[in-house]
N, CA, C and O atoms as CSV, one atom per row, in Angstrom:
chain,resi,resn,atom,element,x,y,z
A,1,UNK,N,N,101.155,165.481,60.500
A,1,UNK,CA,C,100.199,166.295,59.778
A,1,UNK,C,C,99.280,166.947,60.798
A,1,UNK,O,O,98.698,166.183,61.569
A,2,UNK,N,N,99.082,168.167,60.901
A,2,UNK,CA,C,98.132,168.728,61.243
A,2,UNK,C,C,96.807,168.861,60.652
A,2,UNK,O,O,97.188,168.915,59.483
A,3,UNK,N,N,96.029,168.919,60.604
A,3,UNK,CA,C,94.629,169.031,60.315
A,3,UNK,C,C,93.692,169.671,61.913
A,3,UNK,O,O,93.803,169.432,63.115
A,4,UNK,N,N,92.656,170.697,60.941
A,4,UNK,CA,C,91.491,171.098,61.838
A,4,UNK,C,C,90.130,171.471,60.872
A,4,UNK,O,O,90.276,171.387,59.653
A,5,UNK,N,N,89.182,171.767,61.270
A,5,UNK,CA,C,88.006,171.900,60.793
A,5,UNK,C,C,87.319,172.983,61.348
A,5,UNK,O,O,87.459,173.656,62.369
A,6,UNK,N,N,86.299,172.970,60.115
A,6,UNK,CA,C,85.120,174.398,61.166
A,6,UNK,C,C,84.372,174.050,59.860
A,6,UNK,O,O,84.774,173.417,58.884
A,7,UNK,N,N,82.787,174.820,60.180
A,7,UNK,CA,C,81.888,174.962,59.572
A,7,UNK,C,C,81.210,176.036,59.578
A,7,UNK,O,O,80.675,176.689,60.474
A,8,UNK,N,N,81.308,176.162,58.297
A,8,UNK,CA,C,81.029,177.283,57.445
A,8,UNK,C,C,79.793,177.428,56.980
A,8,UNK,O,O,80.055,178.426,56.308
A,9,UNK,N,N,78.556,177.238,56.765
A,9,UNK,CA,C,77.487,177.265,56.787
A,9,UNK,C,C,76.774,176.217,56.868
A,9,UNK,O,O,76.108,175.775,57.805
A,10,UNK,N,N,77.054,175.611,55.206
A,10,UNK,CA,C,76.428,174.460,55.257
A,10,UNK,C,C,77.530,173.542,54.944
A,10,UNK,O,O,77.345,172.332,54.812
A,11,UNK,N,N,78.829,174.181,54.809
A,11,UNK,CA,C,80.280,173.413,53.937
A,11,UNK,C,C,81.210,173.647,55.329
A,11,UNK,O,O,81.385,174.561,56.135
A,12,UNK,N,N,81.693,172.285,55.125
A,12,UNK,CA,C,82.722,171.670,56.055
A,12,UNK,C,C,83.885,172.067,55.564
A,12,UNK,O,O,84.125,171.681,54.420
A,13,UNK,N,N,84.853,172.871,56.206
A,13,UNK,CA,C,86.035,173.209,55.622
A,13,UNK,C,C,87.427,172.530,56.378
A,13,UNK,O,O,87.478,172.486,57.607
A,14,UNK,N,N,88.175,172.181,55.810
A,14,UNK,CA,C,89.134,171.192,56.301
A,14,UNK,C,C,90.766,171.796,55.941
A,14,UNK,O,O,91.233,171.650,54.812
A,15,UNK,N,N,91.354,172.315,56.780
A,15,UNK,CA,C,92.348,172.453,56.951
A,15,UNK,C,C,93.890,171.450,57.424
A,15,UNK,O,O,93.965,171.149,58.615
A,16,UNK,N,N,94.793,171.082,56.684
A,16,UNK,CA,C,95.644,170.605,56.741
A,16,UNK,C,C,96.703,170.947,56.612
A,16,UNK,O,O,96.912,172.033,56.072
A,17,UNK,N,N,97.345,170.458,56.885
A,17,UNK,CA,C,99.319,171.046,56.980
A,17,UNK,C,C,100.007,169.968,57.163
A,17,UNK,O,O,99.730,169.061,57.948
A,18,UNK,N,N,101.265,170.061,56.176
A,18,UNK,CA,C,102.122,169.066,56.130
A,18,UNK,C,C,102.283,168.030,54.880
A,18,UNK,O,O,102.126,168.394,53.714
A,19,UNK,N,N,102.558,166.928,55.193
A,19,UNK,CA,C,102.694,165.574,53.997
A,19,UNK,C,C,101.315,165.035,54.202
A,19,UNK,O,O,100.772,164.892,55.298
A,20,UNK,N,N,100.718,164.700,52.835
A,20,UNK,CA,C,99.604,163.962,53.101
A,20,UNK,C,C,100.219,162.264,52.266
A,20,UNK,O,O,100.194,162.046,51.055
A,21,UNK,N,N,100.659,161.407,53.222
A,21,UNK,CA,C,101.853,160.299,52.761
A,21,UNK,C,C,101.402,159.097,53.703
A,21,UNK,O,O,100.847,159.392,54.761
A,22,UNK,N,N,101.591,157.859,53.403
A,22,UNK,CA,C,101.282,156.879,53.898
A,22,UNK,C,C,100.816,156.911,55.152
A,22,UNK,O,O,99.723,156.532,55.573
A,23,UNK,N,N,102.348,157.724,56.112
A,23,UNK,CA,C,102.080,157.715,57.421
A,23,UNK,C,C,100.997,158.613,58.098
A,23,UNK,O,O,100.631,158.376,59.250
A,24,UNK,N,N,100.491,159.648,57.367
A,24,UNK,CA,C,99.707,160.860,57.485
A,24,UNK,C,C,98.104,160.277,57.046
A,24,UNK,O,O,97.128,160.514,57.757
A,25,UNK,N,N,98.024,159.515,55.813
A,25,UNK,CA,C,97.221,159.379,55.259
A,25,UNK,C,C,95.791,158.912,56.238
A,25,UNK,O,O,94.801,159.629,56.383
A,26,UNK,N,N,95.890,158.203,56.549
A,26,UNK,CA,C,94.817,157.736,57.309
A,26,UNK,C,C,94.437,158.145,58.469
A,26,UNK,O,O,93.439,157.557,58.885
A,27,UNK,N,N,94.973,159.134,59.314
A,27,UNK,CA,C,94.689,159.715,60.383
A,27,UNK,C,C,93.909,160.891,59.098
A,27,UNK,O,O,92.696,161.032,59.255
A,28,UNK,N,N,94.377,161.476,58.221
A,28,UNK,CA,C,93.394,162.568,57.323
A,28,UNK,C,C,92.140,161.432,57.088
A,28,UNK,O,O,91.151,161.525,57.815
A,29,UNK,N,N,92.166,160.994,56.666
A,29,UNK,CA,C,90.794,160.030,56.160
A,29,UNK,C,C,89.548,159.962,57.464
A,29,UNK,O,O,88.358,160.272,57.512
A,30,UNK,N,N,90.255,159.549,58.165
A,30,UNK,CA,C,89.761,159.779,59.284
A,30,UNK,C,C,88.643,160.796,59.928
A,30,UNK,O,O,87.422,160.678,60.039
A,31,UNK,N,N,89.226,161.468,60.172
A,31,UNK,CA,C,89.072,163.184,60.321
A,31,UNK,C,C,88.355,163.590,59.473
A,31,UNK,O,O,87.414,164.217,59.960
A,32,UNK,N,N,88.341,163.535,58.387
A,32,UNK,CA,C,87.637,163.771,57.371
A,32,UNK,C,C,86.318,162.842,56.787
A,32,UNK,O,O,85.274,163.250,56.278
A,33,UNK,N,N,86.626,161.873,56.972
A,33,UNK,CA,C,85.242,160.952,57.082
A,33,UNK,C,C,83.958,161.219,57.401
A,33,UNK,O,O,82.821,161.029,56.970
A,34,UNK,N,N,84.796,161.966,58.731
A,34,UNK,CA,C,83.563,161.827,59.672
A,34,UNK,C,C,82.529,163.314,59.372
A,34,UNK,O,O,81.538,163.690,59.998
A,35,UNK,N,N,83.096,163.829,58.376
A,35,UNK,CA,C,82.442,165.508,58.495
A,35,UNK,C,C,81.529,165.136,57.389
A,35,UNK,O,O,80.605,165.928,57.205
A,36,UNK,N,N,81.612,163.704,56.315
A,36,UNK,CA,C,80.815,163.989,55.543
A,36,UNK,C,C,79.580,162.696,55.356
A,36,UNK,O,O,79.039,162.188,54.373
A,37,UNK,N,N,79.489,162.517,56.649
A,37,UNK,CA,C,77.981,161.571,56.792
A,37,UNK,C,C,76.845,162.418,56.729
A,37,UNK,O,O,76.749,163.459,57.379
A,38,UNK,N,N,75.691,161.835,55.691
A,38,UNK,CA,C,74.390,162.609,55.477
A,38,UNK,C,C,74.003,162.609,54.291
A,38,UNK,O,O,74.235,161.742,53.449
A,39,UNK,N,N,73.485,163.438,54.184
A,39,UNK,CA,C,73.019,163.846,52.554
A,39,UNK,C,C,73.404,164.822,51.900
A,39,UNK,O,O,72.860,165.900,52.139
A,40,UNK,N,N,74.318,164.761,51.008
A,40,UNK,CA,C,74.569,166.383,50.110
A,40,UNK,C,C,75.574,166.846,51.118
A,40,UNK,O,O,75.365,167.893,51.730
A,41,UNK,N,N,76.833,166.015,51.367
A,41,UNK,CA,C,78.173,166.583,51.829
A,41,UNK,C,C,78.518,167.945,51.345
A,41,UNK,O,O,78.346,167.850,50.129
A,42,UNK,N,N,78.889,169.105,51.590
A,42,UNK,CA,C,79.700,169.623,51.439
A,42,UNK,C,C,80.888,170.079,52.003
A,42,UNK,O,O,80.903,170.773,53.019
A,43,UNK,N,N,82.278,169.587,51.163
A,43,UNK,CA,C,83.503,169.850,52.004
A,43,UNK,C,C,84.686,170.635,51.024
A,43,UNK,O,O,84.871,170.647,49.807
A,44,UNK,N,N,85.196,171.104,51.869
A,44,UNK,CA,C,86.133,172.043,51.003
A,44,UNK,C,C,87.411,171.244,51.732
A,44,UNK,O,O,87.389,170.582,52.769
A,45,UNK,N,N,88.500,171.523,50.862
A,45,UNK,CA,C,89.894,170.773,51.890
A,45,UNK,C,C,90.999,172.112,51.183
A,45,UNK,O,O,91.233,172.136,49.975
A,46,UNK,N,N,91.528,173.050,52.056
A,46,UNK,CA,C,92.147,173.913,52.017
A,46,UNK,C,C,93.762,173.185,52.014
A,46,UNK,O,O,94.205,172.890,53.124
A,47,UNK,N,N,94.540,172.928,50.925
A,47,UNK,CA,C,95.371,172.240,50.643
A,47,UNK,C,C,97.200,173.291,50.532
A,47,UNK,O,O,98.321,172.893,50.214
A,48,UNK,N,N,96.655,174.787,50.998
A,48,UNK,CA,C,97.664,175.592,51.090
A,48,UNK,C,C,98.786,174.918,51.863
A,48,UNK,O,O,99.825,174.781,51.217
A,49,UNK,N,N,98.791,174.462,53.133
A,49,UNK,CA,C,99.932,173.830,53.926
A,49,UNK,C,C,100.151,172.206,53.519
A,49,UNK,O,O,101.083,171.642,54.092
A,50,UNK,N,N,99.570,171.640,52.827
A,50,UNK,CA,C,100.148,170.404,51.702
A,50,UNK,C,C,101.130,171.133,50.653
A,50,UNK,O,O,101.014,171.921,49.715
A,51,UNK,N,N,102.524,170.200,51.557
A,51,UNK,CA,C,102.941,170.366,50.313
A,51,UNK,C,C,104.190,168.788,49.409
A,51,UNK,O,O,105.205,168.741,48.714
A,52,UNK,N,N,103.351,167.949,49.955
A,52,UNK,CA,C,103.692,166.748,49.642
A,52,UNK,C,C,102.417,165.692,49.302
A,52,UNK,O,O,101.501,165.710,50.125
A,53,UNK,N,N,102.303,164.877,48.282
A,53,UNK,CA,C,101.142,163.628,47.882
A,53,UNK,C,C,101.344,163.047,47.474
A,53,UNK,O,O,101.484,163.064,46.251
A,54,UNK,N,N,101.548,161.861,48.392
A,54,UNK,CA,C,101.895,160.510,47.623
A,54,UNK,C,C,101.330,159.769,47.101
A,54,UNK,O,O,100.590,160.479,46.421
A,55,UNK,N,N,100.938,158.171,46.737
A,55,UNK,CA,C,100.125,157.345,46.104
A,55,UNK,C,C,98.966,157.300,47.318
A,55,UNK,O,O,97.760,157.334,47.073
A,56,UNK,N,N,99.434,157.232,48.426
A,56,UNK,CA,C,98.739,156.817,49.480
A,56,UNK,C,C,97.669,158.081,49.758
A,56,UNK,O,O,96.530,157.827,50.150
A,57,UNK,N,N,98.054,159.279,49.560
A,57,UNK,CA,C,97.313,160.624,50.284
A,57,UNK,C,C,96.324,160.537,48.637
A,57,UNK,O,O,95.127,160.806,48.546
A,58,UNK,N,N,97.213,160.101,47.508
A,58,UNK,CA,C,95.990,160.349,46.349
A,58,UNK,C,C,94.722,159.333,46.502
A,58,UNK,O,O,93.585,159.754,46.288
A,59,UNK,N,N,95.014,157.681,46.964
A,59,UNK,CA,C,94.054,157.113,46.905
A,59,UNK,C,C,92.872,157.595,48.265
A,59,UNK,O,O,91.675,157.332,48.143
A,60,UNK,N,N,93.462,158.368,49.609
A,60,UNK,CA,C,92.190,158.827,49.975
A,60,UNK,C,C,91.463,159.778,49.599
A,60,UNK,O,O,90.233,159.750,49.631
A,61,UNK,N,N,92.298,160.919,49.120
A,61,UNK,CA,C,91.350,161.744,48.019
A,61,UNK,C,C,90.476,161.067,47.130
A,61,UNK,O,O,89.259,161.235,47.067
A,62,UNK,N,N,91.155,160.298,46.451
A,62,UNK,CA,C,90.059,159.563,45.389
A,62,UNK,C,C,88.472,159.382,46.232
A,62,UNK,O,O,87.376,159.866,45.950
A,63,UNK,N,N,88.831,158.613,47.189
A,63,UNK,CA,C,87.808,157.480,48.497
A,63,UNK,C,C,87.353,159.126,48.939
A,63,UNK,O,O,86.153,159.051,49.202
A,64,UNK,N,N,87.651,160.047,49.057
A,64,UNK,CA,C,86.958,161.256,49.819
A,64,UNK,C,C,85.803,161.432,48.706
A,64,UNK,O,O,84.648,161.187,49.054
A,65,UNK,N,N,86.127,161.951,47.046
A,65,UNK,CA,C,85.537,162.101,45.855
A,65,UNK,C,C,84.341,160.979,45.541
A,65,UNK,O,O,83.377,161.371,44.884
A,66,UNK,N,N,84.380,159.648,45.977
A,66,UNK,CA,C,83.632,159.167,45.544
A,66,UNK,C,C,82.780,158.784,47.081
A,66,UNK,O,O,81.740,158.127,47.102
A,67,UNK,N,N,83.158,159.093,47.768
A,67,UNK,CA,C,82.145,159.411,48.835
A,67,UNK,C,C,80.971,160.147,48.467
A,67,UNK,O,O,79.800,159.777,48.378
A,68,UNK,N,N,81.626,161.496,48.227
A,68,UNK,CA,C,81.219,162.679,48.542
A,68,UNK,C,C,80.053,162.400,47.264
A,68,UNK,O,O,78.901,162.662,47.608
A,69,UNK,N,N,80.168,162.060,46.292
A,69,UNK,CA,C,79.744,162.502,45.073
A,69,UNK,C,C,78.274,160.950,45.519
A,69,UNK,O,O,77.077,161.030,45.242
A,70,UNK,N,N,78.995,159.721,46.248
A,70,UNK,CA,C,77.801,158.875,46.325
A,70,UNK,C,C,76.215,159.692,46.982
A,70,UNK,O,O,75.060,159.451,46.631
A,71,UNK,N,N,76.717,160.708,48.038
A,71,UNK,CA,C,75.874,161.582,48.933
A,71,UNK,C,C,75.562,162.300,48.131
A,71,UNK,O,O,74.965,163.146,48.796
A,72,UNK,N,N,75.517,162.627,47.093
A,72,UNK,CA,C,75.062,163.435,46.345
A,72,UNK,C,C,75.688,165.064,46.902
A,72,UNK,O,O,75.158,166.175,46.861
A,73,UNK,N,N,76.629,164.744,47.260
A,73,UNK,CA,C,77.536,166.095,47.604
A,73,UNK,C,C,78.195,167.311,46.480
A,73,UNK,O,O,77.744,167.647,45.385
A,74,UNK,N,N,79.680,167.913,47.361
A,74,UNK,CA,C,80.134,168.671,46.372
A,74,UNK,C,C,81.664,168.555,47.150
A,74,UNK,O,O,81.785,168.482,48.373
A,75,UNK,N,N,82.495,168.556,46.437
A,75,UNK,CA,C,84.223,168.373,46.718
A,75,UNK,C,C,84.776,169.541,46.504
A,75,UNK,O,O,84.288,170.028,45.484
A,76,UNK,N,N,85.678,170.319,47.052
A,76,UNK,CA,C,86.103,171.095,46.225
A,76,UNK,C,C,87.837,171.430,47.144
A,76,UNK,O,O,87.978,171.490,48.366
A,77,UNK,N,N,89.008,171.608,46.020
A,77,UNK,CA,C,90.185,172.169,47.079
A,77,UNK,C,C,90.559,173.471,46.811
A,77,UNK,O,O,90.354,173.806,45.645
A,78,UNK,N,N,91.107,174.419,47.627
A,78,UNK,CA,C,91.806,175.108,47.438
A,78,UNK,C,C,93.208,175.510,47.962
A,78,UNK,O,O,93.706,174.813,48.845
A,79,UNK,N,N,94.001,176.777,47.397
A,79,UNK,CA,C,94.857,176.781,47.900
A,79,UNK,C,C,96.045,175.833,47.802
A,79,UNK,O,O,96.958,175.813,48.627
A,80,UNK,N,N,95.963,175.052,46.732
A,80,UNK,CA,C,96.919,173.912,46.103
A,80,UNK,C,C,98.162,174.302,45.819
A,80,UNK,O,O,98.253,175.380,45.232
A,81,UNK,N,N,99.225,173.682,46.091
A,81,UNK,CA,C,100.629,174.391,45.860
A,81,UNK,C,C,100.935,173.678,44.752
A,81,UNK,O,O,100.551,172.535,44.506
A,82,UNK,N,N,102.013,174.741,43.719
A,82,UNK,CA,C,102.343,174.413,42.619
A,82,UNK,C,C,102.618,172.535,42.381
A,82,UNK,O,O,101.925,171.695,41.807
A,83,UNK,N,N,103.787,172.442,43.029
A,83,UNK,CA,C,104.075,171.009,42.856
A,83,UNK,C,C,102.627,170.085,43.342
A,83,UNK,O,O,102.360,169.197,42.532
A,84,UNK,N,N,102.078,170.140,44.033
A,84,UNK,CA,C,100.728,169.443,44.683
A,84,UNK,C,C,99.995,169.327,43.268
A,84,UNK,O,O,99.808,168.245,42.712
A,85,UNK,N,N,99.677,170.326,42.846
A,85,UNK,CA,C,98.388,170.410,41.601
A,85,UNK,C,C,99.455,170.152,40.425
A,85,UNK,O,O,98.886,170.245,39.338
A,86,UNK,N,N,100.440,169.940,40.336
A,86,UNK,CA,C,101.241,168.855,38.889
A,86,UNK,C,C,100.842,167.563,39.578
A,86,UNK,O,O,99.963,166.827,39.130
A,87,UNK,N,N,101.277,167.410,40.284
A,87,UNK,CA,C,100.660,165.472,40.376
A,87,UNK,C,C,99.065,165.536,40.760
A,87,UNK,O,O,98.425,164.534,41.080
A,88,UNK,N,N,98.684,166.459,40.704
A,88,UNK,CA,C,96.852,165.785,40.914
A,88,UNK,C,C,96.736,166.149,38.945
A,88,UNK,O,O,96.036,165.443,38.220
A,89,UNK,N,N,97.414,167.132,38.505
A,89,UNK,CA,C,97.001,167.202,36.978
A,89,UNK,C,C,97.637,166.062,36.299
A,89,UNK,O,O,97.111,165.848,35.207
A,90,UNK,N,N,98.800,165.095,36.658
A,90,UNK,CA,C,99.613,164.007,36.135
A,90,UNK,C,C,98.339,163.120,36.248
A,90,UNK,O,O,97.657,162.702,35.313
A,91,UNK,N,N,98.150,162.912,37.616
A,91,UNK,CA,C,96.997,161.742,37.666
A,91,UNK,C,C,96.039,161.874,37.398
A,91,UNK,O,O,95.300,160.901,37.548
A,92,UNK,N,N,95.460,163.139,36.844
A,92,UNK,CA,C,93.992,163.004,36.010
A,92,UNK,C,C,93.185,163.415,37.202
A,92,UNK,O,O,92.000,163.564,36.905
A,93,UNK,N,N,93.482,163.662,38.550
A,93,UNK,CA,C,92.926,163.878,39.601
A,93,UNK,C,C,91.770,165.729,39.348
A,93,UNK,O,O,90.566,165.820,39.586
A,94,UNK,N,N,92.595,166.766,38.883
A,94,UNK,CA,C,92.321,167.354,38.656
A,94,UNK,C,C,91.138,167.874,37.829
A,94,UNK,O,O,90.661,169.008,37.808
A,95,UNK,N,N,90.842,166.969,37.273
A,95,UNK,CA,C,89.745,166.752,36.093
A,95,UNK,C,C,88.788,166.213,36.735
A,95,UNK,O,O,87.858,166.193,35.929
A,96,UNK,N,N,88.368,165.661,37.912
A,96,UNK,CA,C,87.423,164.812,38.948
A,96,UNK,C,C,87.229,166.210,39.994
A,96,UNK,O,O,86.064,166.596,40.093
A,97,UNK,N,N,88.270,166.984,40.770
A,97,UNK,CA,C,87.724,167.886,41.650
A,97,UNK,C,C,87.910,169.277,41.117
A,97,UNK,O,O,88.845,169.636,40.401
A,98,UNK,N,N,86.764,170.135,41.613
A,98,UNK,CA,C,87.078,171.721,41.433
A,98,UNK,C,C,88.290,171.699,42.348
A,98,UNK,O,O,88.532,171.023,43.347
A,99,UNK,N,N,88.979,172.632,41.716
A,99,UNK,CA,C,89.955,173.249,42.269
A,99,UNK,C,C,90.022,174.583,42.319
A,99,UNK,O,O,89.670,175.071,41.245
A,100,UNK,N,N,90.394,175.547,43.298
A,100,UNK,CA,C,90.022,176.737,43.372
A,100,UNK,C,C,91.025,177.728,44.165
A,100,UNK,O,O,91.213,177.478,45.356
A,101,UNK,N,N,91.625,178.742,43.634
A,101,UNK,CA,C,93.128,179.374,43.739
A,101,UNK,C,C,92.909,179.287,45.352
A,101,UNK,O,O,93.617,178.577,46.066
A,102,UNK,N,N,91.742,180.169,45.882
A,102,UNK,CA,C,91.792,180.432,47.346
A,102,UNK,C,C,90.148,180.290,48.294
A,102,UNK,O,O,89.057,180.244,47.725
A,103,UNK,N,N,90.264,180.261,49.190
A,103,UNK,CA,C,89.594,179.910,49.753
A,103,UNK,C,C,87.758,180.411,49.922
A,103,UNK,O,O,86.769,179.863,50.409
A,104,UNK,N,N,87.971,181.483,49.356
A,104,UNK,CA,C,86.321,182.793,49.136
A,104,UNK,C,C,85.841,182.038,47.748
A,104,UNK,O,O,84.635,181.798,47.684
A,105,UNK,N,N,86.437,181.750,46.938
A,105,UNK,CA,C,85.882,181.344,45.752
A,105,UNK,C,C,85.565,180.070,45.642
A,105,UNK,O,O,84.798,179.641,44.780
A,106,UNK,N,N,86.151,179.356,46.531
A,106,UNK,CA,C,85.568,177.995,46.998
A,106,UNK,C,C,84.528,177.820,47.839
A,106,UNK,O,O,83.721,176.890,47.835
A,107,UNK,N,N,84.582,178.834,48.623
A,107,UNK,CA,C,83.865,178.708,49.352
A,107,UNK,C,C,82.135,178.876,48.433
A,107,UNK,O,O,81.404,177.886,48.400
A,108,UNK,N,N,81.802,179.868,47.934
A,108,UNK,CA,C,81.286,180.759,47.058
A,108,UNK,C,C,80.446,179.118,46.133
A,108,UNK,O,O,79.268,178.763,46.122
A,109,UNK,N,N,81.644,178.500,45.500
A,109,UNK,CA,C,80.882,177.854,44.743
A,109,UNK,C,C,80.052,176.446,45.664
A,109,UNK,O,O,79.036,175.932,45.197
A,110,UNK,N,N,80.451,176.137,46.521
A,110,UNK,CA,C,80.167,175.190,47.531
A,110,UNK,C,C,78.750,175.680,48.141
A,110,UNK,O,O,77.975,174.911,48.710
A,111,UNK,N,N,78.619,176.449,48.035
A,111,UNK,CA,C,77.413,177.193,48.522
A,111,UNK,C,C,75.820,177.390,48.211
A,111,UNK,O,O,75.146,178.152,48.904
């Protein structure tokens, strides 16, 4: 898995590519952890180059969501590929994060 980052004003934007799957999973957690210590996280996770999620990549999403939301933050993905956003809508996942076609309009509401 690839992953990189940048910051965008006040929102952490997180770029990934690849399987987000057992073996992937925790090097993302990781990486991502670390962007949202403080108060009032904001992170976006640009999910265009995901195009695999397993049990393992859903339970750190979950652990990202209830991070984010303990900080009194804001979550948001975009760029979700068809098959990706059927299993976050199977698991009810979808109903917990904004989701957002592309990346300006995420950005926009994060803001």
């Amino acid at each position: 898995m690839d992953v990189s980052e940048q910051q965008v004003g006040r929102v952490w934007v997180v770029t990934a590519r690849g399987r987000l799957d057992g073996a992937t999973s925790g090097q993302f957690a990781q990486r991502v952890e670390a962007l949202i210590t403080g108060n009032e996280p904001r992170l976006l996770v640009d999910f265009s180059g995901i195009d695999f999620v397993s049990s393992a990549g859903l339970r750190v999403v979950l652990a990202l969501v209830k991070k984010v939301k303990a900080g009194r933050g804001a979550l948001a993905l975009c760029g979700v590929q068809p098959a990706v956003r059927e299993v976050l809508e199977i698991t009810g996942f979808a109903g917990m994060i904004d989701i957002h076609p592309e990346r300006t309009a995420a950005l926009t509401a994060l803001s």
